[in-house]
C-alpha positions as CSV (number, residue, x, y, z in Angstrom):
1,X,46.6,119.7,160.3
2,X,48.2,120.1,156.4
3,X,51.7,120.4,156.2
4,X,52.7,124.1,155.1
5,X,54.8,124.9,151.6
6,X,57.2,126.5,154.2
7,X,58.0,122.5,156.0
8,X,58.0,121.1,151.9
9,X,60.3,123.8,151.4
10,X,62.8,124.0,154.4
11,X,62.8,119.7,153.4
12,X,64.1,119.6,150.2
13,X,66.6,122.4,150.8
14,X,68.4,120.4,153.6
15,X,68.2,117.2,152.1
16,X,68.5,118.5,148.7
17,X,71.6,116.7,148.1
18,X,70.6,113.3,148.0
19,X,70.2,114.0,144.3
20,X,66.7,114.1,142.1
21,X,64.7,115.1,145.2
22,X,61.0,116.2,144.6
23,X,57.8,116.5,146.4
24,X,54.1,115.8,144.9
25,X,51.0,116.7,146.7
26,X,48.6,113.8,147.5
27,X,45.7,113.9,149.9
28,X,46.3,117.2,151.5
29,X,49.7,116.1,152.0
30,X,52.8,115.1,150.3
31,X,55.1,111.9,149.0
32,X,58.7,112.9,148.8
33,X,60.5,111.0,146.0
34,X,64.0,110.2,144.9
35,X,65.1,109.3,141.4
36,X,60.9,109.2,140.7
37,X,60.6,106.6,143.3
38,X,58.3,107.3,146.1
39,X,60.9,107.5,149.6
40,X,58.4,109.1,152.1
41,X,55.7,111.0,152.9
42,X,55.5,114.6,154.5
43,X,52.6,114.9,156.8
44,X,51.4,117.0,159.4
45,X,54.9,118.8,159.1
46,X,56.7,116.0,159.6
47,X,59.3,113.5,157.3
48,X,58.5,110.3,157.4
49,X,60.3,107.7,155.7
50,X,59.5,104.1,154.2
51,X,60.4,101.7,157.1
52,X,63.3,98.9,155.6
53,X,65.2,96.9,157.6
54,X,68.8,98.8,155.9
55,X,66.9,102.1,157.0
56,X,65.8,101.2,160.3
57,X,70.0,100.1,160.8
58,X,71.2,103.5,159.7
59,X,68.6,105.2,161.9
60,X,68.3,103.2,164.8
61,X,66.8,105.7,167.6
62,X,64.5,107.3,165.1
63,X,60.6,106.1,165.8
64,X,58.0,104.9,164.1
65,X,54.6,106.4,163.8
66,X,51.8,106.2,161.4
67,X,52.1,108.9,159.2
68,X,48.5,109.8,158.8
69,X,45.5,107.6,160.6
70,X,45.1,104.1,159.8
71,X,48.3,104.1,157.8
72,X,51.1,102.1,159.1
73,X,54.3,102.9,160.7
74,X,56.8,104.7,159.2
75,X,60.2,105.9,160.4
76,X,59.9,109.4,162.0
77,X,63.2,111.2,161.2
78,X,61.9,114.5,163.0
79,X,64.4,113.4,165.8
80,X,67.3,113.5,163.8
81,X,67.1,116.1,160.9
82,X,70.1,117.5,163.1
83,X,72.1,115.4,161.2
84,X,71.2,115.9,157.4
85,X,73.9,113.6,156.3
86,X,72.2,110.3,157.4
87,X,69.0,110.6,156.9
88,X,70.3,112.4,153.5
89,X,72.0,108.6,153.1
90,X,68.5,107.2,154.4
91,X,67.3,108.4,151.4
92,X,69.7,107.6,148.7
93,X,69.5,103.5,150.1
94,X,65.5,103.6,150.1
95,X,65.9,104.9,146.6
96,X,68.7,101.9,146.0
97,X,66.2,99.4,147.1
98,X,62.8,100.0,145.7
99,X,62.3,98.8,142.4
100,X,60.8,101.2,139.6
101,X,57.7,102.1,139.4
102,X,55.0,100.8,136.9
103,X,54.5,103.0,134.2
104,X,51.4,104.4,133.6
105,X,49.0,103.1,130.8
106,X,48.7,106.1,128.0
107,X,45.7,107.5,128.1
108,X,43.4,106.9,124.7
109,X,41.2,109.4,123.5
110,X,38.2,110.9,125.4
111,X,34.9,109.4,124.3
């Protein structure tokens, strides 16, 4: 089962204010990121978020769940969305903690 726009949509309004938050589509699904870094992955309608140790502490009683087969677990803040302000912080330490990504080699021209 793909994850509708409507899901993508109702994510990034509530926890729109963690700042630069944006979603890209990648294997019929999509990776949430914050400040360009990748933070989590929407997937079968559900948010799931990259499992650290500061993350799992903020969100204790949240699960974790693969978020698509064969992948490994993430944290599964389904359970509490209720409460946009933590996983809204979730977010902003994930960001806090991952390092840049690599940028991308230009692209020469087509042969």
């Amino acid at each position: 089962m793909a994850t509708s726009a409507a899901t993508t949509d109702h994510l990034l309004d509530v926890l729109g204010g963690a700042g630069a938050l944006r979603v890209k589509r990648m294997f019929g699904e999509y990776a949430l990121y914050l400040d360009d870094k990748v933070v989590g992955f929407i997937c079968d309608d559900s948010l799931f978020l990259k499992t650290l140790p500061e993350v799992r502490a903020l969100l204790p009683e949240a699960p974790l769940a693969p978020a698509y087969p064969g992948s490994k677990d993430y944290i599964l803040a389904d359970a509490v969305l209720d409460d946009p302000d933590r996983v809204i912080e979730a977010l902003r330490v994930t960001a806090r903690l991952l390092p840049m990504p690599k940028p991308k080699p230009a692209k020469g021209p087509r042969k």
